[in-house]
C-alpha positions in Angstrom: -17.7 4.6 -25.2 -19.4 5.3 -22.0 -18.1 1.7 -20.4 -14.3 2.1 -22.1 -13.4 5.6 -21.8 -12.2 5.1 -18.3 -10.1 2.2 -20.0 -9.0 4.7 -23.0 -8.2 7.5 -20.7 -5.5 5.1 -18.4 -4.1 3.8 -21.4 -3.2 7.4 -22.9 -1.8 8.3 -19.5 0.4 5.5 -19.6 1.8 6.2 -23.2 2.4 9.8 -22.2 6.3 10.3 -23.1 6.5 13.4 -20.4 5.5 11.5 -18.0 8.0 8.8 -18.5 10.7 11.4 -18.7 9.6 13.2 -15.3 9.2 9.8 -13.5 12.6 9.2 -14.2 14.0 12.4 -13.2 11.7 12.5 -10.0 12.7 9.1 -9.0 16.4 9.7 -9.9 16.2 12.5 -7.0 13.8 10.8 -4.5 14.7 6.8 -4.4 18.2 7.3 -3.2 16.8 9.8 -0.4 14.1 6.9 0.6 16.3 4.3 0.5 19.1 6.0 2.9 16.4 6.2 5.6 14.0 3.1 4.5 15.1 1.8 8.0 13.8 5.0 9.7 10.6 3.8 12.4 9.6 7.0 11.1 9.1 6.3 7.3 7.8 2.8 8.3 4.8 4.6 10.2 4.6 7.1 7.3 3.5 3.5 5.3 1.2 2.9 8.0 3.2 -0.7 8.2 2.5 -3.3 11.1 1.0 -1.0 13.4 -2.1 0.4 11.9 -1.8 -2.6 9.0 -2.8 -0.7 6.3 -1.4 2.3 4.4 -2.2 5.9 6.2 -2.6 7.9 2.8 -5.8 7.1 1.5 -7.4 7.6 5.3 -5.5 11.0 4.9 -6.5 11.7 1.7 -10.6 12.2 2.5 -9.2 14.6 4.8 -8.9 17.9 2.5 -11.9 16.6 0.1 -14.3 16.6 2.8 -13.0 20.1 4.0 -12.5 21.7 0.6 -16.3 20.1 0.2 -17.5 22.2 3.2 -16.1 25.0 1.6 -17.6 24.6 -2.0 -21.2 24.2 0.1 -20.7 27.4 2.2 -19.6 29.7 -1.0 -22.8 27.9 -2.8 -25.4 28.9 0.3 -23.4 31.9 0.6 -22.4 31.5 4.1 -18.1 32.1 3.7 -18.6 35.7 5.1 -16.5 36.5 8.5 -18.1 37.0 12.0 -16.7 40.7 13.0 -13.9 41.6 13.6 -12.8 38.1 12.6 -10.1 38.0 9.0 -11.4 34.0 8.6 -14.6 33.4 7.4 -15.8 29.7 8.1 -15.1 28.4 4.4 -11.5 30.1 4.8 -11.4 28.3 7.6 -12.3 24.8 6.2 -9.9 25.5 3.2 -7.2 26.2 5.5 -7.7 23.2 7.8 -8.2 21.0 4.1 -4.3 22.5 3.1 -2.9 21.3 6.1 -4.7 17.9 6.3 -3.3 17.4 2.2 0.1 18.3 3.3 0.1 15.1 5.6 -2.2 13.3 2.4 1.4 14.3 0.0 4.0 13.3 2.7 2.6 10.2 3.3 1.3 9.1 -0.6 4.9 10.3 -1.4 6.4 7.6 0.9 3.8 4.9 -0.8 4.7 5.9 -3.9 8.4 5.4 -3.5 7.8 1.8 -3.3 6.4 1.5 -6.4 7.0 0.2 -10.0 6.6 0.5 -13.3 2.8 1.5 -14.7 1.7 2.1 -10.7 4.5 4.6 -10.4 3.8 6.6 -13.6 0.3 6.5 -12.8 1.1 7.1 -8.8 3.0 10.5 -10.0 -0.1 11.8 -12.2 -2.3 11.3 -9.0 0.5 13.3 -7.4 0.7 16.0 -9.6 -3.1 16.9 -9.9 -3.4 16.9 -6.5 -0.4 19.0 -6.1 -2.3 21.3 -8.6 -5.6 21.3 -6.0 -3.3 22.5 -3.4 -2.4 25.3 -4.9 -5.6 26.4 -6.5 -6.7 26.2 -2.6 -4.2 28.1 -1.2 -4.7 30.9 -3.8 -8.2 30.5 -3.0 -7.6 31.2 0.6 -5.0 34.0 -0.2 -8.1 35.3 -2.1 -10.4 34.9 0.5 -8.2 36.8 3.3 -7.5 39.7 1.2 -11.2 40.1 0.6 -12.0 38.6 -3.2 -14.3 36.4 -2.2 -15.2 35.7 -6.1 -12.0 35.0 -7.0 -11.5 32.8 -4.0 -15.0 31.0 -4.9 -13.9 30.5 -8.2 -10.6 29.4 -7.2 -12.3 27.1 -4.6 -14.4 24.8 -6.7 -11.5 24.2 -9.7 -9.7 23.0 -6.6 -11.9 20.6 -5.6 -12.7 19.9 -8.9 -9.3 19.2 -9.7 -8.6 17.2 -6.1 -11.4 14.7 -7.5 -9.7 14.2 -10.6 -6.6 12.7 -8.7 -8.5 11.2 -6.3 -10.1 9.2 -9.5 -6.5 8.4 -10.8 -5.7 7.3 -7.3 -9.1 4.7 -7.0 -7.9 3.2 -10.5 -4.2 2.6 -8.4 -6.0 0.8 -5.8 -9.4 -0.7 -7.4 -7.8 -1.2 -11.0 -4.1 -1.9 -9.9 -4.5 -3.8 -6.5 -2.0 -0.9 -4.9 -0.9 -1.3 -1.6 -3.2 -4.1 -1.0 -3.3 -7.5 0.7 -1.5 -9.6 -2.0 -2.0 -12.8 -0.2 -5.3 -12.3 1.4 -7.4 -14.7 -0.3 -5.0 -17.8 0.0 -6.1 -20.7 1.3 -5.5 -23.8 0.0 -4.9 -26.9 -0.3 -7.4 -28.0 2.1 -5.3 -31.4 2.2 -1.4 -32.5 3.1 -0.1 -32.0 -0.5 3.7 -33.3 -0.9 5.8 -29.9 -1.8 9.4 -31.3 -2.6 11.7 -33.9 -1.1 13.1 -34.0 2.1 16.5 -34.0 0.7 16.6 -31.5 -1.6 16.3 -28.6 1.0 19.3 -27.3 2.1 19.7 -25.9 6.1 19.7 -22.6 5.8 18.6 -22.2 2.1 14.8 -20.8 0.9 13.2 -22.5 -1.6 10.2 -21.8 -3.7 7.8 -24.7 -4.5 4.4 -24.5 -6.4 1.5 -26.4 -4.4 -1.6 -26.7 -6.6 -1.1 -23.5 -7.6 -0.4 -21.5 -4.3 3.4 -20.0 -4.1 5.1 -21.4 -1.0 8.6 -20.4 0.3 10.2 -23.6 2.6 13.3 -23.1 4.8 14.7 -25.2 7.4 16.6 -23.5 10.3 18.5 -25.4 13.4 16.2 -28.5 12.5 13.2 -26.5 12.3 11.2 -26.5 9.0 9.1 -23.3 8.1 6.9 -22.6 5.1 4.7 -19.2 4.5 3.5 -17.4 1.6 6.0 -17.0 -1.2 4.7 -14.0 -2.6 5.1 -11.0 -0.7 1.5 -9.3 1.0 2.7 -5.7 -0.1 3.6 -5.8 -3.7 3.7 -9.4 -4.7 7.6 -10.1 -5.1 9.0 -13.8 -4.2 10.4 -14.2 -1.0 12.6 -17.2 -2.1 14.7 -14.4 -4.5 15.3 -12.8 -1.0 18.1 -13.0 1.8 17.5 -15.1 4.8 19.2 -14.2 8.2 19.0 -15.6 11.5 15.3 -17.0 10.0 14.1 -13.1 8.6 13.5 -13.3 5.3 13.7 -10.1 3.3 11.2 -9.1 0.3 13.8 -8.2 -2.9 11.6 -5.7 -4.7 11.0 -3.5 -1.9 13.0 -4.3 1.9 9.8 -5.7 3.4 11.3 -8.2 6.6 9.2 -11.2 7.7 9.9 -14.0 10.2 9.5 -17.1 8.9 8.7 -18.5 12.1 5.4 -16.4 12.4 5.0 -14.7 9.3 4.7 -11.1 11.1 6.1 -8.2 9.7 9.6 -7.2 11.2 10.4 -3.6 8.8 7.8 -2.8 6.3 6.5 -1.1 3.5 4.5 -4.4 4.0 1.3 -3.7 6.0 -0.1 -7.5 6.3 1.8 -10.4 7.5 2.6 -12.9 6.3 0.4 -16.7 6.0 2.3 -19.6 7.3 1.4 -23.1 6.5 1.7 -26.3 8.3 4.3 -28.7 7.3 5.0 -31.9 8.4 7.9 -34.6 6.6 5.7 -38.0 5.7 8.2 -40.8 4.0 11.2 -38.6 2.9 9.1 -35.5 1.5 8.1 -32.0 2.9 4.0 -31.6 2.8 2.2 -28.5 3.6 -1.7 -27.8 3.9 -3.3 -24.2 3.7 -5.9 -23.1 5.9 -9.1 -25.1 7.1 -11.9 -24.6 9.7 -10.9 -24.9 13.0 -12.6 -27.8 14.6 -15.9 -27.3 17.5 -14.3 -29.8 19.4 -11.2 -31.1 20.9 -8.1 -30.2 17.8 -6.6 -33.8 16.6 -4.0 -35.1 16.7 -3.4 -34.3 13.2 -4.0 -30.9 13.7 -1.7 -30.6 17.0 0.9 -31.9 14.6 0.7 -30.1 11.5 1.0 -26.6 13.1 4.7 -26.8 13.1 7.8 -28.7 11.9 8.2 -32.4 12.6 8.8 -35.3 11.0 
């Protein structure tokens, strides 16, 4: 039991019927909302996306933990009274400044969490709710505190924090456990060789295509003459990019709106935070090969190399 309770203890969150029942009622109210104003710069940099390429929330997150730790450390050395003639004594002060910091942490793990499916979105809205709880046990602490119960707000303190490290828990088993808002496509390499991918022929202009190529997922699309291959699975959550729309070479994700240019990989419109890997490709006797990554060479590139970094045939 003490290496499989964690295990237990996910599992009976998952089965909880509640929590089914308010996922579905909370997403009923909040997915149309996010998808009216997915295309908003604004929710894209609540993601985090392409410009700080990775999610904001779990920076924001150590925010209030650290402060509401301060806190817990000043009631304990007893050090949370007010200078005079001051209403704020220094832990009210770090529990205030931890409240504010959280409400950026919710906003933010909100807009992840709306992007989300299935087990991870049950288990993202748990996470949610105990820290929802820790932000109200701290602000009734720090009502406490300014109206002078400084018990009561000591109390009230430490089952904040208490609780806060609960969800932060749940929200390390989202990330660690269930590979949340990570790098999907970050340790894909291969093949080290020119592998053939599919016939020539059998791509159509203007059509994506999804080819296995010992074992590694690549989408192929051929635009104007130009041929283009990148990851097939998307670097935010996984999803094929073949089962996507293609327009004017921007291919979008189909689970979740995430844009990449197939030229380049890079992100055009997130949730995605990581671009996109592109492969060589080069057309050898009627079919399509590509090759994954390899060292780059100390000397002069060859000829080869100054080949295979872009269409041609």
């Amino acid at each position: 039991m003490l290496t499989t309770w964690h295990q237990d203890l996910f599992a009976a969150v998952g089965r909880w019927r509640w929590l089914h029942a308010l996922n579905d009622s909370v997403s009923a109210v909040t997915q149309p909302l996010y998808d009216r104003y997915r295309d908003n710069t604004a929710v894209e940099l609540m993601h985090g996306g392409r410009w700080a390429g990775h999610a904001l929330h779990p920076a924001l997150s150590d925010l209030p933990i650290g402060l509401w730790s301060g806190a817990v450390v000043l009631d304990v050395l007893g050090k949370d009274v007010a200078a005079n003639g001051s209403r704020v004594d220094p832990a009210g002060a770090l529990s205030a400044a931890g409240l504010v910091a959280a409400a950026g942490a919710v906003a933010t793990g909100v807009t992840d969490w709306s992007v989300s499916d299935g087990e991870d979105r049950r288990m993202g809205l748990f996470h949610g709710l105990l820290n929802l709880a820790g932000m109200a046990l701290q602000g009734a602490s720090l009502g406490a505190r300014l109206t002078g119960h400084r018990g009561s707000a000591r109390v009230l303190s430490a089952t904040s924090l208490s609780v806060t490290l609960a969800a932060s828990y749940f929200g390390g088993h989202l990330v660690l456990g269930r590979a949340a808002m990570v790098n999907r496509v970050a340790g894909f390499t291969g093949p080290s060789r020119w592998v053939r991918a599919m016939p020539e022929a059998d791509l159509p202009e203007n059509t994506p295509a999804g080819v296995d190529v010992e074992g590694r997922q690549v989408l192929l699309h051929r635009s104007n003459g130009e041929l283009h291959a990148l990851d097939n699975v998307c670097s935010h959550a996984a999803g094929l990019l073949s089962r996507g729309e293609v327009t004017d070479c921007v291919v979008t994700c189909p689970l979740h709106g995430s844009r990449f240019d197939l030229r380049t990989g890079q992100i055009l419109r997130g949730p995605a935070q990581h671009p996109q890997p592109v492969l060589p490709t080069r057309v050898r006797n009627g079919w399509i090969e590509v090759r994954g990554s390899k060292p780059r060479s100390r000397g002069a590139p060859t000829k080869e190399d100054q080949h295979g970094m872009g269409s041609g045939s």
